[in-house]
C-alpha positions as CSV (number, residue, x, y, z in Angstrom):
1,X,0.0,0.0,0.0
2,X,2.9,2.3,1.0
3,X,4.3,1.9,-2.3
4,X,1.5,2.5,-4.6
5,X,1.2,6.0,-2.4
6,X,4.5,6.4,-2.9
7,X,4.0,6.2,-6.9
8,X,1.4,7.8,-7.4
9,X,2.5,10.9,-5.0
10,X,5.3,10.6,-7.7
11,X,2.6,10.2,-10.7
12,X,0.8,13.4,-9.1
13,X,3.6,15.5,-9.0
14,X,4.9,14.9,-12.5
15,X,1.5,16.0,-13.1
16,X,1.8,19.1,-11.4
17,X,5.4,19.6,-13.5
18,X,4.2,18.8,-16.8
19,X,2.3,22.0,-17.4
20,X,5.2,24.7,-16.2
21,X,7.5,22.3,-18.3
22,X,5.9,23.0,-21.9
23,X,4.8,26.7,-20.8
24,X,8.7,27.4,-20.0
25,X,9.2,25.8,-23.3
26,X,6.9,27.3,-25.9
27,X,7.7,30.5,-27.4
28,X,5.7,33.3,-28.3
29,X,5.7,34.1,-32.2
30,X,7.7,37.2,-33.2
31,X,4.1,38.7,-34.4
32,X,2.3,38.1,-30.9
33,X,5.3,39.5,-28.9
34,X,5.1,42.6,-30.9
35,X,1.7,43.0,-30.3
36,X,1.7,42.4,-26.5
37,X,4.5,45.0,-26.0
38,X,2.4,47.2,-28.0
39,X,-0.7,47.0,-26.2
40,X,-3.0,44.9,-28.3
41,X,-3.9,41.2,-28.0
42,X,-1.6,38.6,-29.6
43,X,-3.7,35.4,-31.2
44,X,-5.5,33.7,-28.5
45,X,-3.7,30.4,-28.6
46,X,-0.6,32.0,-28.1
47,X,1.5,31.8,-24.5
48,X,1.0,35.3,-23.8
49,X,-2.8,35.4,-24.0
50,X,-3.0,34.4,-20.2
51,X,-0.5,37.5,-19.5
52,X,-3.3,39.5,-20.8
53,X,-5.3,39.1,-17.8
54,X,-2.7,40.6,-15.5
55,X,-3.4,44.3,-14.3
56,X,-0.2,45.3,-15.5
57,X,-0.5,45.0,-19.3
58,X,-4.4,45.7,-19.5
59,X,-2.9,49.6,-17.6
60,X,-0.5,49.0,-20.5
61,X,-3.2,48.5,-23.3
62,X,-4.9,51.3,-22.4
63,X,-2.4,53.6,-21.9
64,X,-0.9,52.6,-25.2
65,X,-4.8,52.5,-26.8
66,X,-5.0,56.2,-25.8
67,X,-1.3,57.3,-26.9
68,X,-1.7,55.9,-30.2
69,X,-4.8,57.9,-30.9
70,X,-4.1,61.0,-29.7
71,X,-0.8,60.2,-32.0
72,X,-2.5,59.3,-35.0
73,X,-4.9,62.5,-34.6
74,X,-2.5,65.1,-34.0
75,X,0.8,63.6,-36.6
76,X,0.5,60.2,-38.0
77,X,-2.8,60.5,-39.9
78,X,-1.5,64.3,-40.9
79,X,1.9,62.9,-42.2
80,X,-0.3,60.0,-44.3
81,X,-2.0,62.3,-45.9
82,X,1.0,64.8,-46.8
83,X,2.8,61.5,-47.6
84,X,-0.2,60.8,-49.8
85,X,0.1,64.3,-52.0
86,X,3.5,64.7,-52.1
87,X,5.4,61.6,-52.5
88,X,4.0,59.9,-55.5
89,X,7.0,58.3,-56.6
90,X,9.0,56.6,-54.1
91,X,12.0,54.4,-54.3
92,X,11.8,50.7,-53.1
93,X,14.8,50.9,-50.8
94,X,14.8,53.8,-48.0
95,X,17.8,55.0,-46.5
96,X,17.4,56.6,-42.7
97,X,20.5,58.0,-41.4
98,X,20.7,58.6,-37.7
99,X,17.1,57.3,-37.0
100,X,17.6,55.1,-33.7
101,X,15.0,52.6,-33.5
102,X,12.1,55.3,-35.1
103,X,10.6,52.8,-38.0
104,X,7.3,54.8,-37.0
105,X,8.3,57.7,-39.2
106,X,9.9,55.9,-41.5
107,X,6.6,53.9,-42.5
108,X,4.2,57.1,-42.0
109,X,6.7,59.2,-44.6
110,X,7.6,55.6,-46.5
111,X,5.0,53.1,-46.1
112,X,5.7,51.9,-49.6
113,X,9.4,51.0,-48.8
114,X,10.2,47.5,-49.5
115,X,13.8,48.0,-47.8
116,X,14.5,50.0,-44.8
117,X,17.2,50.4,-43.4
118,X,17.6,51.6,-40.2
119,X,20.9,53.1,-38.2
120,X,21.8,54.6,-34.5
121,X,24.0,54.1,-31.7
122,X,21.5,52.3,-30.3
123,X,22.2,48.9,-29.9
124,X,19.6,46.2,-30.9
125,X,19.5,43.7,-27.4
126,X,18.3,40.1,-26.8
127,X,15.3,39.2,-29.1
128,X,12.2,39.6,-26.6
129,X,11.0,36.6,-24.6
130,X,8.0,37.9,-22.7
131,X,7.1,34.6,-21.6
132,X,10.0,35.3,-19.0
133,X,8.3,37.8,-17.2
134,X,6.0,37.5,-14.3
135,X,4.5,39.2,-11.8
136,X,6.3,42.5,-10.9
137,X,8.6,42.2,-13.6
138,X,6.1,42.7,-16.1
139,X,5.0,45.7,-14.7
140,X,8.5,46.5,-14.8
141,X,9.3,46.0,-18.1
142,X,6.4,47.6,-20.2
143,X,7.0,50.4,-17.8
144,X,10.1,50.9,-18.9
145,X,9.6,50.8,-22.4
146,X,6.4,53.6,-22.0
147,X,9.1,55.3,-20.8
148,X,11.8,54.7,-23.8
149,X,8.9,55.7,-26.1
150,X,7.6,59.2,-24.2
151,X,10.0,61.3,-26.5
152,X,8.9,60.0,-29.4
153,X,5.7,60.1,-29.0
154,X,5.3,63.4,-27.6
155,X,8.0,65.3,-29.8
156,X,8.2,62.9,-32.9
157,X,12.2,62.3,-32.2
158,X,14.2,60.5,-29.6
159,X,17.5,62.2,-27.3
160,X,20.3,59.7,-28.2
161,X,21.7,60.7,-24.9
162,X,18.6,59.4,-23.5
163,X,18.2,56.8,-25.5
164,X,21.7,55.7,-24.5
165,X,20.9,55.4,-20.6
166,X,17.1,53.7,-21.0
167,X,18.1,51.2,-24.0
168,X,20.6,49.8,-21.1
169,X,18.7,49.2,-18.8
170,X,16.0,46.5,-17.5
171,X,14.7,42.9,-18.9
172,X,13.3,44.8,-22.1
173,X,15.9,47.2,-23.1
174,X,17.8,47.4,-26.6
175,X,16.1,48.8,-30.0
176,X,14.1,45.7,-30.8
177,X,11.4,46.4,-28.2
178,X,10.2,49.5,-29.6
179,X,11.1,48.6,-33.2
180,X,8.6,45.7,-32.1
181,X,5.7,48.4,-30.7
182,X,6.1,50.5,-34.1
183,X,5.5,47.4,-36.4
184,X,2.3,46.4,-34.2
185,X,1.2,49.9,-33.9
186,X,1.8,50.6,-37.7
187,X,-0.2,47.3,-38.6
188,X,2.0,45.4,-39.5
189,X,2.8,41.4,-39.3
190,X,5.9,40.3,-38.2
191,X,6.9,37.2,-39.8
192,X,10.8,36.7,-38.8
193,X,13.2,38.3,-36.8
194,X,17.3,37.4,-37.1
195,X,20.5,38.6,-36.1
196,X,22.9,39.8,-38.8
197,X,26.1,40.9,-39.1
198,X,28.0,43.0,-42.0
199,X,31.5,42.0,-43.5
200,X,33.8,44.8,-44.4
201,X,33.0,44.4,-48.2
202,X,29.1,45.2,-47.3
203,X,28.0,41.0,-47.4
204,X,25.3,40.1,-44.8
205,X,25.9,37.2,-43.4
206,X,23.5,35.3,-40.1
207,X,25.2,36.3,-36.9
208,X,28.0,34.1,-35.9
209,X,27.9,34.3,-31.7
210,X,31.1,32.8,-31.6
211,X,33.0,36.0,-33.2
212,X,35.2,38.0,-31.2
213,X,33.0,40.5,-29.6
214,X,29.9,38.1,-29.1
215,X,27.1,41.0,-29.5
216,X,24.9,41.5,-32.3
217,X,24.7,44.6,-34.1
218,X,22.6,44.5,-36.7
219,X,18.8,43.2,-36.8
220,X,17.0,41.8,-39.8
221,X,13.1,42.0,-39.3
222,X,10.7,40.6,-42.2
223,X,7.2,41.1,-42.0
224,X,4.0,42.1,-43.9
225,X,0.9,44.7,-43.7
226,X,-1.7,43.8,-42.3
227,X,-1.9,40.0,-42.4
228,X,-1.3,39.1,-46.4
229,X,0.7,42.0,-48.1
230,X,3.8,41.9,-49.6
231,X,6.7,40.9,-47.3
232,X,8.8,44.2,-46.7
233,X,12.7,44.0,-44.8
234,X,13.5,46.0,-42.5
235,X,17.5,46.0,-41.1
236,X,18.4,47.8,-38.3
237,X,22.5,48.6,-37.4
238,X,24.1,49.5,-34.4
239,X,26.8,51.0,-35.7
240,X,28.9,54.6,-36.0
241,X,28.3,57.1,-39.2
242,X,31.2,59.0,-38.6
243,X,34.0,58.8,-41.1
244,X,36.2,56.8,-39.2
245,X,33.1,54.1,-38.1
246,X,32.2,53.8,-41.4
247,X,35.5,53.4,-43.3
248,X,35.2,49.9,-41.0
249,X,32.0,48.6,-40.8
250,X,31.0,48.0,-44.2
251,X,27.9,49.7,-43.4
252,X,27.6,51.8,-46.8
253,X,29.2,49.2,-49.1
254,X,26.1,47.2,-48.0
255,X,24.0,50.3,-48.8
256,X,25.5,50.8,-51.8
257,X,24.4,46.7,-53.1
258,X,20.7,48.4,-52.6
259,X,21.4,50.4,-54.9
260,X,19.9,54.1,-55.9
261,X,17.0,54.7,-52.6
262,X,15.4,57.5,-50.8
263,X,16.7,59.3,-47.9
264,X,15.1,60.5,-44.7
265,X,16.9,62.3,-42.0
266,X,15.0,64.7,-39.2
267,X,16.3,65.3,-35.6
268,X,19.9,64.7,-36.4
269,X,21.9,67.0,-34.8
270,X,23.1,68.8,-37.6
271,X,26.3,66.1,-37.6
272,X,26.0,66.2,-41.8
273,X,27.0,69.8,-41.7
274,X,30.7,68.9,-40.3
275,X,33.3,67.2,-42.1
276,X,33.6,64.3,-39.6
277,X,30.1,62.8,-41.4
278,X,31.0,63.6,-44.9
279,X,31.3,59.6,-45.9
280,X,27.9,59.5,-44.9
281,X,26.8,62.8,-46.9
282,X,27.9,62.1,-49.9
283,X,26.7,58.4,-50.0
284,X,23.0,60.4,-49.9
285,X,23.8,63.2,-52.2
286,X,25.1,60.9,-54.7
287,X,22.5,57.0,-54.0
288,X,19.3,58.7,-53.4
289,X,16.4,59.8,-56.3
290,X,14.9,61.8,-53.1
291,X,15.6,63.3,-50.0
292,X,13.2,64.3,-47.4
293,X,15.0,66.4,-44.4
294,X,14.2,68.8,-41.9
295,X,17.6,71.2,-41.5
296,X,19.5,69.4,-39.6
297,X,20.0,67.3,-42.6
298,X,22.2,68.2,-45.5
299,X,23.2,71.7,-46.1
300,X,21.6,73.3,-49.0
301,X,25.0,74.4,-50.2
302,X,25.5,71.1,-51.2
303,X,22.5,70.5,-53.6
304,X,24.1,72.0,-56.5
305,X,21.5,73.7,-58.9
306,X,22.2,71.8,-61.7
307,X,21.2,68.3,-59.8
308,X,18.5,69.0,-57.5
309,X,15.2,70.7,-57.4
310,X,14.4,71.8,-54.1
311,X,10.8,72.0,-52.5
312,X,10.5,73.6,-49.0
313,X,7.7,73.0,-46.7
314,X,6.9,74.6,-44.1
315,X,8.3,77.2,-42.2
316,X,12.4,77.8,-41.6
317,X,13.5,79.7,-38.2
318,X,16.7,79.8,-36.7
319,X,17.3,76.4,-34.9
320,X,17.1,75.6,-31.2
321,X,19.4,77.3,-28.8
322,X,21.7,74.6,-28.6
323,X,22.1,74.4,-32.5
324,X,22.2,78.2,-32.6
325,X,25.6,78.1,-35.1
326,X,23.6,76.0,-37.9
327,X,22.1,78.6,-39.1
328,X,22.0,78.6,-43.1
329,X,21.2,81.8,-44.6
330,X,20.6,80.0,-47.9
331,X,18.0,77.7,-47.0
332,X,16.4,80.2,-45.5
333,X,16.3,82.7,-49.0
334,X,15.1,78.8,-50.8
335,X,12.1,78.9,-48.2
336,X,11.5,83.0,-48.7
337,X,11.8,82.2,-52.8
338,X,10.4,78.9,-53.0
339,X,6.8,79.4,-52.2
340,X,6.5,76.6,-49.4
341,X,4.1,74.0,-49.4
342,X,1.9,73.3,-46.1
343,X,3.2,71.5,-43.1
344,X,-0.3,71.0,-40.7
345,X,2.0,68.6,-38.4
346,X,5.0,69.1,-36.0
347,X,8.5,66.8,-37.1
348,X,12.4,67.1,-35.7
349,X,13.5,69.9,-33.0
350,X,10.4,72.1,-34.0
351,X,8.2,70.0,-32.9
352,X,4.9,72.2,-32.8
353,X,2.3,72.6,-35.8
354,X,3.3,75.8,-37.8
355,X,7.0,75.7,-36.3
356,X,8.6,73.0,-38.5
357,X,10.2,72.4,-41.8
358,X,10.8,69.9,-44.4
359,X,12.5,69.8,-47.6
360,X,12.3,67.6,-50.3
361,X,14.9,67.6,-52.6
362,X,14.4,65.9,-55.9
363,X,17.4,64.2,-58.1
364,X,16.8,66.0,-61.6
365,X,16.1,63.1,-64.2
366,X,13.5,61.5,-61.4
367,X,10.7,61.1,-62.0
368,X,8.7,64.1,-59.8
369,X,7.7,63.2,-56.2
370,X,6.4,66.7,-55.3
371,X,3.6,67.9,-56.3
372,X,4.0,70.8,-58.7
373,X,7.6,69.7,-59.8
Protein backbone atom coordinates (compact mmCIF):
# COMPACT_ATOMS: atom_id res chain seq x y z
CA UNK A 1 0.00 0.00 0.00
CA UNK A 2 2.89 2.30 1.03
CA UNK A 3 4.33 1.86 -2.25
CA UNK A 4 1.47 2.52 -4.58
CA UNK A 5 1.15 6.00 -2.43
CA UNK A 6 4.47 6.40 -2.87
CA UNK A 7 4.04 6.18 -6.86
CA UNK A 8 1.38 7.78 -7.36
CA UNK A 9 2.46 10.85 -5.02
CA UNK A 10 5.28 10.59 -7.74
CA UNK A 11 2.63 10.25 -10.65
CA UNK A 12 0.80 13.42 -9.14
CA UNK A 13 3.59 15.51 -8.96
CA UNK A 14 4.93 14.93 -12.50
CA UNK A 15 1.52 15.98 -13.07
CA UNK A 16 1.76 19.06 -11.43
CA UNK A 17 5.36 19.62 -13.48
CA UNK A 18 4.23 18.81 -16.82
CA UNK A 19 2.30 22.00 -17.43
CA UNK A 20 5.21 24.73 -16.21
CA UNK A 21 7.47 22.35 -18.29
CA UNK A 22 5.86 23.04 -21.87
CA UNK A 23 4.85 26.66 -20.82
CA UNK A 24 8.67 27.35 -20.01
CA UNK A 25 9.16 25.77 -23.34
CA UNK A 26 6.91 27.31 -25.94
CA UNK A 27 7.67 30.53 -27.43
CA UNK A 28 5.67 33.27 -28.31
CA UNK A 29 5.68 34.15 -32.16
CA UNK A 30 7.68 37.22 -33.15
CA UNK A 31 4.10 38.65 -34.36
CA UNK A 32 2.35 38.11 -30.93
CA UNK A 33 5.34 39.47 -28.86
CA UNK A 34 5.11 42.63 -30.88
CA UNK A 35 1.72 42.99 -30.29
CA UNK A 36 1.70 42.35 -26.53
CA UNK A 37 4.47 45.02 -26.04
CA UNK A 38 2.36 47.23 -28.03
CA UNK A 39 -0.71 47.01 -26.17
CA UNK A 40 -3.04 44.92 -28.28
CA UNK A 41 -3.92 41.16 -27.95
CA UNK A 42 -1.59 38.59 -29.65
CA UNK A 43 -3.75 35.44 -31.17
CA UNK A 44 -5.52 33.69 -28.49
CA UNK A 45 -3.72 30.39 -28.58
CA UNK A 46 -0.60 32.04 -28.10
CA UNK A 47 1.47 31.75 -24.47
CA UNK A 48 0.96 35.28 -23.76
CA UNK A 49 -2.76 35.38 -24.00
CA UNK A 50 -3.02 34.44 -20.18
CA UNK A 51 -0.51 37.46 -19.45
CA UNK A 52 -3.25 39.50 -20.78
CA UNK A 53 -5.30 39.12 -17.83
CA UNK A 54 -2.71 40.62 -15.48
CA UNK A 55 -3.42 44.31 -14.32
CA UNK A 56 -0.23 45.30 -15.54
CA UNK A 57 -0.52 44.95 -19.33
CA UNK A 58 -4.42 45.67 -19.51
CA UNK A 59 -2.94 49.58 -17.63
CA UNK A 60 -0.51 49.04 -20.51
CA UNK A 61 -3.22 48.47 -23.32
CA UNK A 62 -4.90 51.33 -22.36
CA UNK A 63 -2.41 53.65 -21.88
CA UNK A 64 -0.95 52.61 -25.15
CA UNK A 65 -4.78 52.54 -26.75
CA UNK A 66 -4.98 56.22 -25.82
CA UNK A 67 -1.31 57.26 -26.85
CA UNK A 68 -1.66 55.86 -30.25
CA UNK A 69 -4.83 57.87 -30.90
CA UNK A 70 -4.07 60.96 -29.65
CA UNK A 71 -0.82 60.23 -31.99
CA UNK A 72 -2.47 59.29 -35.01
CA UNK A 73 -4.95 62.49 -34.61
CA UNK A 74 -2.52 65.05 -34.02
CA UNK A 75 0.80 63.63 -36.55
CA UNK A 76 0.51 60.24 -37.98
CA UNK A 77 -2.76 60.46 -39.92
CA UNK A 78 -1.53 64.35 -40.85
CA UNK A 79 1.94 62.94 -42.21
CA UNK A 80 -0.26 60.03 -44.30
CA UNK A 81 -1.99 62.34 -45.87
CA UNK A 82 0.98 64.76 -46.76
CA UNK A 83 2.83 61.53 -47.56
CA UNK A 84 -0.17 60.75 -49.83
CA UNK A 85 0.08 64.31 -51.96
CA UNK A 86 3.46 64.69 -52.11
CA UNK A 87 5.39 61.61 -52.55
CA UNK A 88 4.02 59.92 -55.47
CA UNK A 89 6.97 58.28 -56.58
CA UNK A 90 9.01 56.56 -54.07
CA UNK A 91 12.00 54.39 -54.32
CA UNK A 92 11.76 50.67 -53.14
CA UNK A 93 14.85 50.89 -50.79
CA UNK A 94 14.81 53.81 -48.05
CA UNK A 95 17.82 55.03 -46.48
CA UNK A 96 17.43 56.61 -42.70
CA UNK A 97 20.50 57.95 -41.44
CA UNK A 98 20.66 58.57 -37.74
CA UNK A 99 17.13 57.31 -36.99
CA UNK A 100 17.64 55.05 -33.74
CA UNK A 101 14.96 52.61 -33.50
CA UNK A 102 12.15 55.28 -35.13
CA UNK A 103 10.57 52.82 -37.96
CA UNK A 104 7.29 54.84 -37.03
CA UNK A 105 8.30 57.74 -39.17
CA UNK A 106 9.89 55.92 -41.54
CA UNK A 107 6.57 53.91 -42.45
CA UNK A 108 4.23 57.09 -41.96
CA UNK A 109 6.67 59.19 -44.57
CA UNK A 110 7.60 55.62 -46.50
CA UNK A 111 5.04 53.05 -46.14
CA UNK A 112 5.67 51.89 -49.62
CA UNK A 113 9.37 51.01 -48.81
CA UNK A 114 10.24 47.47 -49.53
CA UNK A 115 13.79 48.05 -47.79
CA UNK A 116 14.53 50.03 -44.76
CA UNK A 117 17.24 50.37 -43.42
CA UNK A 118 17.65 51.57 -40.22
CA UNK A 119 20.93 53.10 -38.19
CA UNK A 120 21.82 54.61 -34.53
CA UNK A 121 24.03 54.14 -31.70
CA UNK A 122 21.48 52.27 -30.30
CA UNK A 123 22.24 48.86 -29.90
CA UNK A 124 19.56 46.16 -30.90
CA UNK A 125 19.53 43.74 -27.42
CA UNK A 126 18.30 40.05 -26.82
CA UNK A 127 15.25 39.21 -29.12
CA UNK A 128 12.19 39.56 -26.64
CA UNK A 129 11.03 36.62 -24.60
CA UNK A 130 8.02 37.91 -22.69
CA UNK A 131 7.13 34.57 -21.63
CA UNK A 132 9.98 35.29 -18.99
CA UNK A 133 8.28 37.81 -17.19
CA UNK A 134 5.96 37.54 -14.34
CA UNK A 135 4.51 39.19 -11.80
CA UNK A 136 6.28 42.50 -10.87
CA UNK A 137 8.61 42.20 -13.62
CA UNK A 138 6.09 42.66 -16.13
CA UNK A 139 5.03 45.70 -14.66
CA UNK A 140 8.54 46.54 -14.80
CA UNK A 141 9.28 46.00 -18.14
CA UNK A 142 6.36 47.61 -20.22
CA UNK A 143 6.97 50.40 -17.80
CA UNK A 144 10.12 50.92 -18.86
CA UNK A 145 9.63 50.78 -22.44
CA UNK A 146 6.38 53.56 -22.04
CA UNK A 147 9.09 55.27 -20.79
CA UNK A 148 11.80 54.67 -23.84
CA UNK A 149 8.92 55.69 -26.07
CA UNK A 150 7.63 59.18 -24.17
CA UNK A 151 9.97 61.34 -26.47
CA UNK A 152 8.90 59.95 -29.40
CA UNK A 153 5.72 60.15 -28.96
CA UNK A 154 5.35 63.44 -27.62
CA UNK A 155 8.00 65.31 -29.79
CA UNK A 156 8.17 62.92 -32.91
CA UNK A 157 12.17 62.26 -32.22
CA UNK A 158 14.23 60.46 -29.59
CA UNK A 159 17.50 62.17 -27.31
CA UNK A 160 20.25 59.73 -28.17
CA UNK A 161 21.69 60.73 -24.93
CA UNK A 162 18.63 59.44 -23.51
CA UNK A 163 18.17 56.85 -25.49
CA UNK A 164 21.69 55.67 -24.54
CA UNK A 165 20.95 55.40 -20.60
CA UNK A 166 17.11 53.70 -21.02
CA UNK A 167 18.13 51.21 -24.05
CA UNK A 168 20.64 49.79 -21.11
CA UNK A 169 18.73 49.19 -18.81
CA UNK A 170 15.99 46.51 -17.50
CA UNK A 171 14.71 42.87 -18.94
CA UNK A 172 13.28 44.83 -22.06
CA UNK A 173 15.89 47.19 -23.09
CA UNK A 174 17.82 47.43 -26.61
CA UNK A 175 16.07 48.79 -30.05
CA UNK A 176 14.11 45.70 -30.76
CA UNK A 177 11.36 46.43 -28.18
CA UNK A 178 10.18 49.52 -29.59
CA UNK A 179 11.10 48.58 -33.19
CA UNK A 180 8.63 45.73 -32.15
CA UNK A 181 5.71 48.45 -30.68
CA UNK A 182 6.06 50.49 -34.07
CA UNK A 183 5.48 47.43 -36.43
CA UNK A 184 2.30 46.40 -34.21
CA UNK A 185 1.17 49.86 -33.95
CA UNK A 186 1.84 50.64 -37.67
CA UNK A 187 -0.15 47.30 -38.56
CA UNK A 188 1.99 45.40 -39.50
CA UNK A 189 2.82 41.43 -39.26
CA UNK A 190 5.92 40.35 -38.18
CA UNK A 191 6.93 37.20 -39.82
CA UNK A 192 10.75 36.68 -38.84
CA UNK A 193 13.15 38.27 -36.78
CA UNK A 194 17.30 37.44 -37.14
CA UNK A 195 20.53 38.62 -36.07
CA UNK A 196 22.91 39.76 -38.81
CA UNK A 197 26.14 40.90 -39.11
CA UNK A 198 27.99 42.97 -41.96
CA UNK A 199 31.48 41.99 -43.47
CA UNK A 200 33.78 44.80 -44.44
CA UNK A 201 32.97 44.42 -48.22
CA UNK A 202 29.11 45.15 -47.35
CA UNK A 203 27.99 40.97 -47.45
CA UNK A 204 25.26 40.11 -44.75
CA UNK A 205 25.86 37.18 -43.40
CA UNK A 206 23.45 35.32 -40.14
CA UNK A 207 25.24 36.31 -36.95
CA UNK A 208 27.95 34.07 -35.85
CA UNK A 209 27.90 34.27 -31.71
CA UNK A 210 31.10 32.77 -31.56
CA UNK A 211 33.01 35.95 -33.19
CA UNK A 212 35.21 38.02 -31.20
CA UNK A 213 33.03 40.53 -29.60
CA UNK A 214 29.87 38.14 -29.12
CA UNK A 215 27.13 40.97 -29.49
CA UNK A 216 24.90 41.48 -32.33
CA UNK A 217 24.68 44.56 -34.13
CA UNK A 218 22.62 44.48 -36.73
CA UNK A 219 18.78 43.22 -36.79
CA UNK A 220 17.03 41.79 -39.81
CA UNK A 221 13.14 41.99 -39.34
CA UNK A 222 10.67 40.59 -42.25
CA UNK A 223 7.22 41.13 -42.01
CA UNK A 224 4.02 42.05 -43.86
CA UNK A 225 0.88 44.70 -43.74
CA UNK A 226 -1.72 43.78 -42.29
CA UNK A 227 -1.87 39.99 -42.39
CA UNK A 228 -1.33 39.09 -46.37
CA UNK A 229 0.70 42.04 -48.06
CA UNK A 230 3.82 41.88 -49.56
CA UNK A 231 6.67 40.92 -47.32
CA UNK A 232 8.84 44.17 -46.75
CA UNK A 233 12.68 43.99 -44.79
CA UNK A 234 13.52 46.00 -42.52
CA UNK A 235 17.53 45.99 -41.09
CA UNK A 236 18.39 47.80 -38.26
CA UNK A 237 22.48 48.62 -37.39
CA UNK A 238 24.12 49.49 -34.42
CA UNK A 239 26.83 50.98 -35.74
CA UNK A 240 28.86 54.59 -36.00
CA UNK A 241 28.29 57.12 -39.23
CA UNK A 242 31.18 58.97 -38.56
CA UNK A 243 34.04 58.78 -41.08
CA UNK A 244 36.22 56.82 -39.17
CA UNK A 245 33.07 54.06 -38.14
CA UNK A 246 32.24 53.80 -41.41
CA UNK A 247 35.47 53.36 -43.28
CA UNK A 248 35.20 49.92 -40.97
CA UNK A 249 32.01 48.57 -40.79
CA UNK A 250 31.01 48.01 -44.16
CA UNK A 251 27.92 49.65 -43.44
CA UNK A 252 27.64 51.84 -46.80
CA UNK A 253 29.15 49.16 -49.08
CA UNK A 254 26.07 47.16 -47.97
CA UNK A 255 24.01 50.27 -48.84
CA UNK A 256 25.50 50.79 -51.80
CA UNK A 257 24.37 46.69 -53.07
CA UNK A 258 20.66 48.36 -52.65
CA UNK A 259 21.37 50.43 -54.89
CA UNK A 260 19.93 54.07 -55.88
CA UNK A 261 16.98 54.67 -52.64
CA UNK A 262 15.36 57.49 -50.82
CA UNK A 263 16.66 59.30 -47.87
CA UNK A 264 15.06 60.46 -44.74
CA UNK A 265 16.91 62.30 -42.00
CA UNK A 266 14.98 64.68 -39.17
CA UNK A 267 16.31 65.27 -35.64
CA UNK A 268 19.86 64.73 -36.36
CA UNK A 269 21.89 66.98 -34.79
CA UNK A 270 23.12 68.80 -37.64
CA UNK A 271 26.34 66.14 -37.62
CA UNK A 272 25.98 66.22 -41.76
CA UNK A 273 27.04 69.83 -41.73
CA UNK A 274 30.71 68.87 -40.31
CA UNK A 275 33.25 67.17 -42.07
CA UNK A 276 33.58 64.29 -39.57
CA UNK A 277 30.11 62.77 -41.44
CA UNK A 278 30.98 63.64 -44.88
CA UNK A 279 31.27 59.61 -45.87
CA UNK A 280 27.91 59.46 -44.91
CA UNK A 281 26.80 62.84 -46.94
CA UNK A 282 27.89 62.12 -49.90
CA UNK A 283 26.69 58.44 -50.01
CA UNK A 284 23.02 60.41 -49.85
CA UNK A 285 23.76 63.16 -52.21
CA UNK A 286 25.08 60.89 -54.70
CA UNK A 287 22.49 57.00 -53.96
CA UNK A 288 19.30 58.68 -53.44
CA UNK A 289 16.39 59.84 -56.30
CA UNK A 290 14.91 61.82 -53.14
CA UNK A 291 15.65 63.32 -50.03
CA UNK A 292 13.22 64.32 -47.39
CA UNK A 293 15.03 66.36 -44.37
CA UNK A 294 14.24 68.77 -41.91
CA UNK A 295 17.59 71.17 -41.51
CA UNK A 296 19.49 69.44 -39.63
CA UNK A 297 19.98 67.32 -42.64
CA UNK A 298 22.22 68.15 -45.54
CA UNK A 299 23.18 71.69 -46.09
CA UNK A 300 21.55 73.32 -48.96
CA UNK A 301 25.02 74.43 -50.25
CA UNK A 302 25.54 71.13 -51.21
CA UNK A 303 22.46 70.46 -53.59
CA UNK A 304 24.08 71.99 -56.45
CA UNK A 305 21.46 73.70 -58.95
CA UNK A 306 22.23 71.78 -61.69
CA UNK A 307 21.25 68.34 -59.80
CA UNK A 308 18.49 68.99 -57.53
CA UNK A 309 15.16 70.68 -57.39
CA UNK A 310 14.41 71.85 -54.12
CA UNK A 311 10.80 72.03 -52.49
CA UNK A 312 10.52 73.58 -48.99
CA UNK A 313 7.71 73.03 -46.68
CA UNK A 314 6.85 74.65 -44.09
CA UNK A 315 8.27 77.16 -42.20
CA UNK A 316 12.42 77.80 -41.59
CA UNK A 317 13.48 79.73 -38.23
CA UNK A 318 16.66 79.77 -36.66
CA UNK A 319 17.33 76.36 -34.88
CA UNK A 320 17.06 75.62 -31.23
CA UNK A 321 19.41 77.32 -28.79
CA UNK A 322 21.71 74.58 -28.56
CA UNK A 323 22.14 74.39 -32.45
CA UNK A 324 22.19 78.24 -32.63
CA UNK A 325 25.62 78.08 -35.09
CA UNK A 326 23.57 76.03 -37.93
CA UNK A 327 22.07 78.64 -39.13
CA UNK A 328 22.04 78.58 -43.12
CA UNK A 329 21.23 81.77 -44.60
CA UNK A 330 20.58 79.98 -47.93
CA UNK A 331 17.98 77.68 -46.96
CA UNK A 332 16.38 80.16 -45.53
CA UNK A 333 16.26 82.72 -49.01
CA UNK A 334 15.10 78.80 -50.77
CA UNK A 335 12.12 78.87 -48.25
CA UNK A 336 11.49 82.98 -48.73
CA UNK A 337 11.75 82.15 -52.84
CA UNK A 338 10.38 78.86 -52.97
CA UNK A 339 6.83 79.39 -52.15
CA UNK A 340 6.50 76.62 -49.43
CA UNK A 341 4.10 73.97 -49.42
CA UNK A 342 1.88 73.29 -46.10
CA UNK A 343 3.21 71.54 -43.07
CA UNK A 344 -0.30 71.01 -40.72
CA UNK A 345 2.01 68.63 -38.42
CA UNK A 346 5.02 69.08 -36.00
CA UNK A 347 8.51 66.84 -37.14
CA UNK A 348 12.41 67.11 -35.69
CA UNK A 349 13.48 69.95 -32.96
CA UNK A 350 10.42 72.08 -33.96
CA UNK A 351 8.19 69.99 -32.91
CA UNK A 352 4.89 72.24 -32.75
CA UNK A 353 2.35 72.62 -35.78
CA UNK A 354 3.30 75.78 -37.85
CA UNK A 355 7.02 75.72 -36.30
CA UNK A 356 8.64 73.04 -38.46
CA UNK A 357 10.16 72.40 -41.82
CA UNK A 358 10.82 69.92 -44.43
CA UNK A 359 12.52 69.79 -47.65
CA UNK A 360 12.26 67.57 -50.31
CA UNK A 361 14.95 67.59 -52.57
CA UNK A 362 14.45 65.89 -55.86
CA UNK A 363 17.43 64.24 -58.07
CA UNK A 364 16.79 65.98 -61.61
CA UNK A 365 16.14 63.08 -64.25
CA UNK A 366 13.52 61.53 -61.36
CA UNK A 367 10.67 61.13 -61.97
CA UNK A 368 8.71 64.05 -59.79
CA UNK A 369 7.70 63.20 -56.20
CA UNK A 370 6.43 66.74 -55.30
CA UNK A 371 3.56 67.90 -56.32
CA UNK A 372 4.01 70.77 -58.72
CA UNK A 373 7.55 69.68 -59.77
Amino acid sequence: MRSFSVVAALAAALLLQAPISVQATETASFDDTARFLAGMPPSPNSPLAPLTREPAWQQHARHFDAAWASLDNSQLGKVRAWTAQNMTAPRQTLFYMFSGPDYLYANAFFPKASTYVLSGLERTGPIPDVTKLRGGALGAGLGHLKVSLRQVLSHSYFITSQMGAHLSRGQLNGTLPLLYVFLARSGKTVRDVSYVQLEPDGTVKPFDASAPGGMPRAVKIVFVSGSAGPEQTLYYFSTNLANDGVAKSGFLKFCEKLGTGDSFVKSASYLLHGGGFSSVREFMLSRSAHILQDDTGIPVSHFKDDAWALQPFGRYTRPIPVFAGRYQPRLKTVFDQGRPGALDFGIGYKWRAGQSNLMLATRKGTQAAATGQ
